[in-house]
N, C-alpha and C positions, 0 to 999 in steps of 0.2 A: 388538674388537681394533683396535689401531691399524695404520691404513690402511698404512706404509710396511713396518712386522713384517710384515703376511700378505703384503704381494709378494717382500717380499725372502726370505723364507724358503721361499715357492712358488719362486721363480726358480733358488736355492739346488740343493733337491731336483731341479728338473729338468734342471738342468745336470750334476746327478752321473748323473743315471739315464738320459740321453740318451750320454753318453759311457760307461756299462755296455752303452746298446744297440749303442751305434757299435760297439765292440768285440767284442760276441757277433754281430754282424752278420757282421763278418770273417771270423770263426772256422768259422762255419757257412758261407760261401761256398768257404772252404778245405778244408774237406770236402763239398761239396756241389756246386761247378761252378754256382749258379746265379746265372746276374745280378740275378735279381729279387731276390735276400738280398744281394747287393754293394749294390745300390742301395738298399735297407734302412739297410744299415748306414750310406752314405756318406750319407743323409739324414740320420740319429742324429747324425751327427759336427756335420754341416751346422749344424742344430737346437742341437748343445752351444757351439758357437763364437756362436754369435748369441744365446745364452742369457747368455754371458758379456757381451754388448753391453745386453743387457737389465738386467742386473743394476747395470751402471755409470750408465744411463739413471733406475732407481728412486732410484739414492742421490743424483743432482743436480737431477733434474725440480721441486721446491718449490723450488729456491733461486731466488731472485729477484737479477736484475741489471740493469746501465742499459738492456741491450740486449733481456732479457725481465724488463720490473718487475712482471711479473701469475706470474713462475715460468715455466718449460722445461718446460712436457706437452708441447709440441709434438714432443718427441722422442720420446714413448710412441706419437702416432699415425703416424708415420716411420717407427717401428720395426714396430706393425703393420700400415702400407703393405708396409713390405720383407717382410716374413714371410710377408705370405699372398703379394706376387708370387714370393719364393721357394718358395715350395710352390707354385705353379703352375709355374714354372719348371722344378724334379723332377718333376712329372706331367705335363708338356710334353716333356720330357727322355727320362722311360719310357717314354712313349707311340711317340717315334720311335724310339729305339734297338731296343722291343722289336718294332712292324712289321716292321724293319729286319731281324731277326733272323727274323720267318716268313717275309716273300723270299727270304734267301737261303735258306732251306729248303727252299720250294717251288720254289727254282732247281736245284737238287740240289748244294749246296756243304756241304760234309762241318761236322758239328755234334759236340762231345761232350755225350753223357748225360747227364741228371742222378743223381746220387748221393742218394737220398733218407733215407736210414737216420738220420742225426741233424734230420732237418725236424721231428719233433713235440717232440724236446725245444727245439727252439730256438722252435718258434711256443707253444708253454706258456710259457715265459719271456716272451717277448716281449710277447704278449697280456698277461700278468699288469703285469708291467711299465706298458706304455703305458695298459691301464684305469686303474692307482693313479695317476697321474700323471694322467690326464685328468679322474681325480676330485678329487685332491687341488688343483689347479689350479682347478678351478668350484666346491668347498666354501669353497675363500679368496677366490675372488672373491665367492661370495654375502654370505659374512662382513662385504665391504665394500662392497653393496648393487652387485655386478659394476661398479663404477665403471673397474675396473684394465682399459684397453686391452690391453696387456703381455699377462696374465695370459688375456683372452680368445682372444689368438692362439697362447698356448702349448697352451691347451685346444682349438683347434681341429687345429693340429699332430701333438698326442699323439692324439685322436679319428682323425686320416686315420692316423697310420701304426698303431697299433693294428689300423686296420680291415683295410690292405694287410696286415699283418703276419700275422693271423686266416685272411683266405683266400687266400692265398698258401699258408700252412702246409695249411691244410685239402687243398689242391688238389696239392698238391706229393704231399702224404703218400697220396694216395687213386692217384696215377701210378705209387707204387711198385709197387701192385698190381696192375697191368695191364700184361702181357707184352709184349715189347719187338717182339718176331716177328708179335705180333698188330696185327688193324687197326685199335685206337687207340694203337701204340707210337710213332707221331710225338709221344703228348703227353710222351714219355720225352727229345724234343731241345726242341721249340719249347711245351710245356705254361704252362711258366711266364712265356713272353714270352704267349702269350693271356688268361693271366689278368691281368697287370699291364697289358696293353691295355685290357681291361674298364676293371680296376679306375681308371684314370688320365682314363677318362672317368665312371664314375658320380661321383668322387667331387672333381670341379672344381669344383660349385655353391658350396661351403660359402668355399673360398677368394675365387674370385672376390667374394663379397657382402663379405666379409671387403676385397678390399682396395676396392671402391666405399664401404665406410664410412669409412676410412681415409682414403680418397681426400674426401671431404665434410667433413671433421671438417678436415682441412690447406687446402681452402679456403675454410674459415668459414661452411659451410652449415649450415641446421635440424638438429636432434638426428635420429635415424633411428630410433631407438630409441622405437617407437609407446606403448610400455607405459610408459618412464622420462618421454614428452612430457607422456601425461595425467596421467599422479601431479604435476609438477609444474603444472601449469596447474590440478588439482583444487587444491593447497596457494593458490597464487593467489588463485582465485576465492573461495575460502575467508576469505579476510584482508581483502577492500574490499563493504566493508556496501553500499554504494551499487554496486549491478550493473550500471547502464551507467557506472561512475565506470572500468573498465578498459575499454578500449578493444581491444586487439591485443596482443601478446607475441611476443618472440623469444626461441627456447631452440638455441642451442647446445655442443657439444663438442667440448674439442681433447684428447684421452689422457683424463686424469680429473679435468679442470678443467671444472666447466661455466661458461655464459653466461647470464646470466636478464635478459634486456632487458622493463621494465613497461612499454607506453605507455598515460599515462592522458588523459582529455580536460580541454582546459586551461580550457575554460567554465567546472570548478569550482573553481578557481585561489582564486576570492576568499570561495567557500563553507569551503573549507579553509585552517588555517593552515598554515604550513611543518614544523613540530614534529610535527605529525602526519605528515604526509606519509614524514619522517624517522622518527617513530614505527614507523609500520608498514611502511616498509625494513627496520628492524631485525628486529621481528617476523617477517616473512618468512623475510628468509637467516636467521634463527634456529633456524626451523620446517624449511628447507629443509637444513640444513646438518646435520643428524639424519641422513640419509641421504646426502646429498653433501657431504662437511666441505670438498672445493676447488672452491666455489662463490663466484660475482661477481655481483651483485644491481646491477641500473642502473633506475631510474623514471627516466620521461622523459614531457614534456608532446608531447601530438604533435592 
């Protein structure tokens, strides 16, 4: 499938289906009173506006200009710097607001209830929702050998509120049933501020990694990606008959351009002619380009 199809039409679906969530997000806080589905929702919205950024990011990133004559990825890894710090940002955001809301609990300052009676239709929605879109998002990126930055931070996105969305509902719906007079009826005022406490700290790893790659990839550092490093250095090693004729390699990535720096030893400068050399460049990002079609091949004598 070509590479710019499957993002833009991954990007497409989850801007419509992030703004279906924002919306039933609403809807079920308006009958339900709980902040943990407000915040739900205003995440979704969050997600569909910045989805819309993404979308205008996939249709100009190849185009090459004076000022980027190698193409604009560097906007795909911008976009998922910004994305996982905004997802930190809402699980930074829950995390106080909802503390916030068991102090004053435990203060004794007056709370309303929660409303639970439409939480399992709204966590079956939503669950379903954020899985299709989590899948359909990492099916399109396998398609193009996960090269799409973009498309890995949507999937990491749809993955955390999915998961918030899951047991939130799980936990909300299980409060209905325990009596309000009884002594676990505090989980009927501050329930769902503990659970999105929980949840806003198990589920930071995956962002933060997400934006140190982001963060790597914007200042020109190694690939990070352990598995994408050896496949390329296997194709490498593979192409120069002569084993110590490579010497070192540099691989890196900006969005879903990569970098393939050769450095070979220049002793064998006068063993080799130059047409070879250019030979087996070709060869290479040939071989190489099978799996990453926006790849930049450099041999260099060192």
């Amino acid at each position: 499938m070509n590479h710019n199809n499957a993002e833009r039409n991954a990007l497409v679906v989850t801007a419509l289906l992030n703004m279906v969530m924002a919306i039933s997000g609403w809807l079920a806080f308006y009958y339900t009173n709980s902040q943990a589905i407000l915040l739900d929702g205003n995440y979704s919205f969050i997600a569909f506006i910045v989805t819309l950024v993404a979308i205008r990011i996939a249709a100009i990133k190849a185009k090459r200009t004076k000022v980027f004559p190698y193409g604009q990825y560097v906007y795909e890894a911008l976009f998922s710097l910004s994305k996982g710090i905004m997802i930190i940002g809402v699980l930074l955001t829950a995390l106080i607001t909802n503390l916030s809301a068991i102090l004053h609990y435990l203060q004794g300052d007056p709370l309303i209830p929660l409303n639970t009676d439409v939480v399992l239709v709204y966590t079956v929605v939503m669950v379903l929702l954020c899985a299709f879109l989590g899948f359909y998002c990492h099916k399109q990126n396998k398609k193009i050998n996960f090269a799409s930055a973009i498309l890995r931070a949507e999937y990491t996105g749809a993955k955390i509120d999915g998961a918030m969305s899951l047991a939130l509902g799980v936990a909300l719906y299980a409060i209905g049933f325990t009596a309000i007079e009884g002594g676990f009826g505090f989980l009927h005022y501050i329930g769902d501020a503990i659970i999105v406490s929980i949840l806003a700290i198990l589920l930071s790893k995956e962002p933060f990694l997400l934006v140190r790659d982001s963060f790597v990839e914007l200042a020109g550092g190694t690939l990070q990606n352990q598995e994408e490093k050896r496949q390329i250095e296997e194709v490498l090693s593979s192409h120069f008959k002569q084993s110590d004729l490579l010497k070192d390699s540099f691989i890196s990535k900006t969005g879903s351009s990569y970098l393939v720096a050769v450095y070979i030893q220049s002793q064998y400068l006068e063993s080799i002619k130059a047409s070879e050399i250019t030979a087996m460049q070709t060869q290479i990002k040939s071989a190489l380009s099978e799996r990453y079609p926006n790849i930049t091949l450099e041999i260099i004598l060192a």
